[in-house]
Structure formats: C-alpha cells, structure tokens
C-alpha positions in Angstrom: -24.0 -83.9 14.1 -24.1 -83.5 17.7 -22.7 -80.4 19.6 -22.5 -80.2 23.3 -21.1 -77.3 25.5 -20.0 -78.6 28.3 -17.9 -78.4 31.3 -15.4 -81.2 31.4 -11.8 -82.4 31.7 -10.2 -84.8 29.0 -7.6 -87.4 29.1 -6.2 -88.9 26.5 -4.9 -92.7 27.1 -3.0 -94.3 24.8 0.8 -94.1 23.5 1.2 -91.1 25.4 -0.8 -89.5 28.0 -2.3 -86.0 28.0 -4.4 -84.2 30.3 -7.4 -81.2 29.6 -8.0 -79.6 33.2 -12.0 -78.5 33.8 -13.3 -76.3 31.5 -16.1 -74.8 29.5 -15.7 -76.8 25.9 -17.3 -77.6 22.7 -17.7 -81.3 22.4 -18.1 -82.2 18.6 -19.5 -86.0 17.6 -19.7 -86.4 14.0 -22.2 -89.0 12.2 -18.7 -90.6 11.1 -18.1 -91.3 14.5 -15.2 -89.0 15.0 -15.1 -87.1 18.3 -13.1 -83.4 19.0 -12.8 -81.0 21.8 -12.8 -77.3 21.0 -12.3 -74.3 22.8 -13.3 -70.8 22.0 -9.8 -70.1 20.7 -7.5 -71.9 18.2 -9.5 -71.4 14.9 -10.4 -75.0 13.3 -8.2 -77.2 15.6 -9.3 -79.0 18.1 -7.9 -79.4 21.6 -8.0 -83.1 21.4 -9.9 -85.5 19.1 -10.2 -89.3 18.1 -10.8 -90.4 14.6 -13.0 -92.9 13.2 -13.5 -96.1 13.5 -14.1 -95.5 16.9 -16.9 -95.8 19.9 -18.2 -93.8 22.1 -19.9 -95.4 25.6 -21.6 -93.0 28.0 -21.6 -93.7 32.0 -22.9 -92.3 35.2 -20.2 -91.8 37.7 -21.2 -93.2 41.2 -20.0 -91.0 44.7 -18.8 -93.3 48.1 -22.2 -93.7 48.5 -22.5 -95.9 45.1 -25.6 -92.9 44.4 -25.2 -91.2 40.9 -23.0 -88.1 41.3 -24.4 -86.0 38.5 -21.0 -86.8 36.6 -20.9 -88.7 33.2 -18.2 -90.5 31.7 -17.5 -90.4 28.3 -15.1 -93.2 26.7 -14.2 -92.7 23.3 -12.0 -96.0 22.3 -10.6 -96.8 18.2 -9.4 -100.2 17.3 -5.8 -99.6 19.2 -7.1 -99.2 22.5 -6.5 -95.3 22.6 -8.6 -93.7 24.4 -10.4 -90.4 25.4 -11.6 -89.8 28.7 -14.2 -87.1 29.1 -15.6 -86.2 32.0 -18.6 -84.4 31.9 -19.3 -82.2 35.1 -22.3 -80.4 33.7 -23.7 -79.8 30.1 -24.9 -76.1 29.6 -26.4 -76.6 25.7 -26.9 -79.7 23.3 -28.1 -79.9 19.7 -28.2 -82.9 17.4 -29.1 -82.3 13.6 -28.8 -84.2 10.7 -26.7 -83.0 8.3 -27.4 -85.3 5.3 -25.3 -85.8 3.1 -22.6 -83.4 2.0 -21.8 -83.1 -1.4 -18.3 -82.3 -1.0 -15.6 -79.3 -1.5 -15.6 -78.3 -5.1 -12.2 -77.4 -6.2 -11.7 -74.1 -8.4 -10.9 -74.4 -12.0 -7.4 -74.6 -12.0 -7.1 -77.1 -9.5 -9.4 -79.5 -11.2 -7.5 -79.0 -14.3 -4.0 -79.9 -12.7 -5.9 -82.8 -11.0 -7.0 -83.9 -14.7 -3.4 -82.8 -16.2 -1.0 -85.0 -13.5 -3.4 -88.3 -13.9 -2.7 -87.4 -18.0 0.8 -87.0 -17.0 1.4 -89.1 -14.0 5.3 -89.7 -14.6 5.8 -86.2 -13.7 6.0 -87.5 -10.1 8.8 -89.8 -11.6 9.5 -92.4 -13.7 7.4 -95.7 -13.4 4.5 -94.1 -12.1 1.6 -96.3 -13.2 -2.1 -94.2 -12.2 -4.5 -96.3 -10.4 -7.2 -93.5 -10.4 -8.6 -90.3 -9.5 -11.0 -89.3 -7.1 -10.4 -92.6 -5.3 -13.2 -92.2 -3.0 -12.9 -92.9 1.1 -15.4 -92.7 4.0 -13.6 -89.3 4.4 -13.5 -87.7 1.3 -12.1 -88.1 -2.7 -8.0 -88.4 -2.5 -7.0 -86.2 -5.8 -5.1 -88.9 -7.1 -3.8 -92.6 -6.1 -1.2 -94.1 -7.7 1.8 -96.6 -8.0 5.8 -95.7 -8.1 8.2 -97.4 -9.5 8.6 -100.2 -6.7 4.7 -100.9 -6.8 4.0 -98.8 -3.6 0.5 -96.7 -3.2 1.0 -93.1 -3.2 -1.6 -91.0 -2.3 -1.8 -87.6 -4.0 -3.0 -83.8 -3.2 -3.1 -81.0 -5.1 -3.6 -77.9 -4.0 -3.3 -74.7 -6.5 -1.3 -72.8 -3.3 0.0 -75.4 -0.7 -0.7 -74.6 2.8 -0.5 -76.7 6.0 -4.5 -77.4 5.7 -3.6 -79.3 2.5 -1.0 -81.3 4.2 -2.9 -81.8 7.5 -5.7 -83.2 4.7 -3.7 -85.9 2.8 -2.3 -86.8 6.3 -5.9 -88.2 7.8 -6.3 -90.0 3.7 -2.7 -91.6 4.3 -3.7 -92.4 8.2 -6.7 -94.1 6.2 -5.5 -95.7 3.6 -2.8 -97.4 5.6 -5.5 -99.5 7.1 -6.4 -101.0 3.7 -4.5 -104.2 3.7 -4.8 -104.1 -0.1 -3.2 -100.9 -0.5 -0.9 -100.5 2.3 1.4 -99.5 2.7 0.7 -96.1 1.8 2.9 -92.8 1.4 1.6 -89.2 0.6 2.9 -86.7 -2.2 1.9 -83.2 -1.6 1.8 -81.6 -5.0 1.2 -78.1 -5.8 1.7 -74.9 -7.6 3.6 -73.3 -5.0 4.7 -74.6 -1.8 4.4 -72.4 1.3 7.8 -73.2 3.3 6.1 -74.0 6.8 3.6 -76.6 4.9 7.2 -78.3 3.3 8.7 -78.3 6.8 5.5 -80.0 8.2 4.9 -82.6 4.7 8.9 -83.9 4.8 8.3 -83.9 8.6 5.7 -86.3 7.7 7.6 -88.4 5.3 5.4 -87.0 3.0 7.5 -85.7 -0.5 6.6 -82.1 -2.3 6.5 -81.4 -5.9 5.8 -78.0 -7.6 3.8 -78.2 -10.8 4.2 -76.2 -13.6 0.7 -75.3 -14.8 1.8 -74.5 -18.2 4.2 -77.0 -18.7 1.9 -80.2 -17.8 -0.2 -78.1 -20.5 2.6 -78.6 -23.3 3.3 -75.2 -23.1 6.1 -73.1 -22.7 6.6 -72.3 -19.4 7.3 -68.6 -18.4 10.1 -69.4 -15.7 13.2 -68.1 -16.5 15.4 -70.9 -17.3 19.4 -70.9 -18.2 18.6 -73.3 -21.1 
C-alpha cells in the first residue's frame, strides 16, 4: 500500500472526459494495482479511481527550457486505453507499507448460513438454476455464490443479510471482473438479500442487476412468519 498527499489535478481520458482542478488529495496505490483519488470529504468514495489490471508510469515534466519543472506526471492506463492523468505539483507526505495478506471480511452468522442455504436451494433464484460453486474465489475477493440459469448464463451472486448500496457497488466490481473471463462471460449479477433497502434496488436494476428477498426461515423448511392470504 502506498499513500501519498499530494497537491495535484486529475484527468480522466477515456470514453468520457473529466477534469479534478489543483488540490490537496490523498493518492491511494494498492498492491493490486488499483489507483483512487480521495479527498477529505465523501466517506469511502473516491474522487476518481482506475481498477486493476492496470499501470502506472511516473514522469518528470520538462519547462520551455527542456530543465525539470519540479512537476511529475502520473499515467495510470488499463487494457482499454482509459486513462488517468495526475499531475503531481508537490507531495506533502508519502508512506508505503506492506500490508500482507488479508484474510478477508468474515460474514456474521446469518449471512453465512443463507450463503450455505441458497447453494442447498439454488432454484430459489428460478427454475433451472444449476450451482457452479460457492466462494468462487477472484483476485478481488470470494463472490457468495456463482451459478448457471436456465439458458446456461453465469450469474454471479451476493448476499447480504440487509441490502444496501455497498453490497451492490460490491458485486458490481465481481461482475466488472468476471466479464473479462472468456470462460464465464458473459456475466450478470443477482443481488440477493433479506431485505432490500429501496435506493440499493433503484441502483442494482439500474445496473441490470435483478433483486431477490430471501426468506430466512423458509430456505430453512420452516414456516415462515409473513402474513400470507393462503
């Protein structure tokens, strides 16, 4: 991990174009490769960021006089030619550590068990659902659950035991990733919870992405406490 405060401007090249004025910033490089911009506001997001695979080349910027200006170039580039542009103006702190390895979120009880309850009952997603396995592993993180619908396509699965837009922004970066397996692709997403918040909905359907609410007790066998007509 390599954190660098910096003041710097940021454009971003590729199917559109966006522009960061100069600024104090957080520049974020992960061992993964990934790059992000922060500022001291916003919470988790970043400003702008690049996900892996992708490269980052440093350069010295030159004045009229071809003599270095003090300025450095940063060019972070992934495999479709998008860019980030960072230019670097000064650099007021730097730190590199090495995080090691990280043994991952562990989910609460009752997320694991409707993780270990949906594989067991995978046609509640539909009928023809065939499992393919859980905690399919990526360079990113486990995906809950990947499986095959009906017409043979991947689906990527998470569960969350409340269903907020973290969890969707989450299985958005696995689909993003699995979509460049050519073995799997294409990929689509299911968002799969015990309840659904309505802005994380809005954002998953926005995202092609399809919602199901799970019935703890019922993928259980039991009777479920919902108040039914029938």
């Amino acid at each position: 991990m390599r954190l660098v405060i910096a003041r710097c401007s940021v454009d971003y090249v590729g199917r559109l174009e966006a522009h960061l004025p100069t600024a104090d910033r957080l520049l974020m490089i992960k061992a993964d490769g990934s790059v992000s911009i922060h500022a001291d506001d916003r919470a988790y997001k970043p400003l702008n960021w690049m996900t892996p695979p992708c490269t980052l080349t440093e350069q010295s910027i030159e004045d009229s006089d071809k003599a270095d200006a003090g300025v450095r170039l940063w060019v972070v580039e992934n495999a479709k030619g998008e860019q980030l542009r960072i230019t670097v103006e000064a650099i007021h702190s730097e730190l590199e550590y090495d995080l090691g390895e990280d043994p991952g979120l562990e989910k609460d009880g009752v997320e694991q068990h409707l993780q270990e309850l949906l594989a067991e009952h995978i046609t509640t997603l539909g009928p023809g659902y065939t499992l393919i396995r859980r905690e399919y592993y990526t360079a990113i993180g486990p995906v809950d659950i990947l499986c095959r619908d009906e017409n043979g396509q991947t689906v990527a699965v998470e569960i969350k035991r409340r269903g907020e837009i973290d969890g969707v922004e989450q299985l958005t970066r696995y689909v993003e990733l699995l979509n460049r397996d050519e073995l799997l692709k294409p990929v689509r997403g299911v968002f799969a919870a015990q309840k659904i918040k309505p802005q994380a909905k809005t954002l998953a359907e926005d995202r092609g992405f399809s919602c199901v609410v799970l019935d703890y007790d019922e993928l259980r066998g039991l009777e479920s406490d919902e108040l039914r007509l029938f």
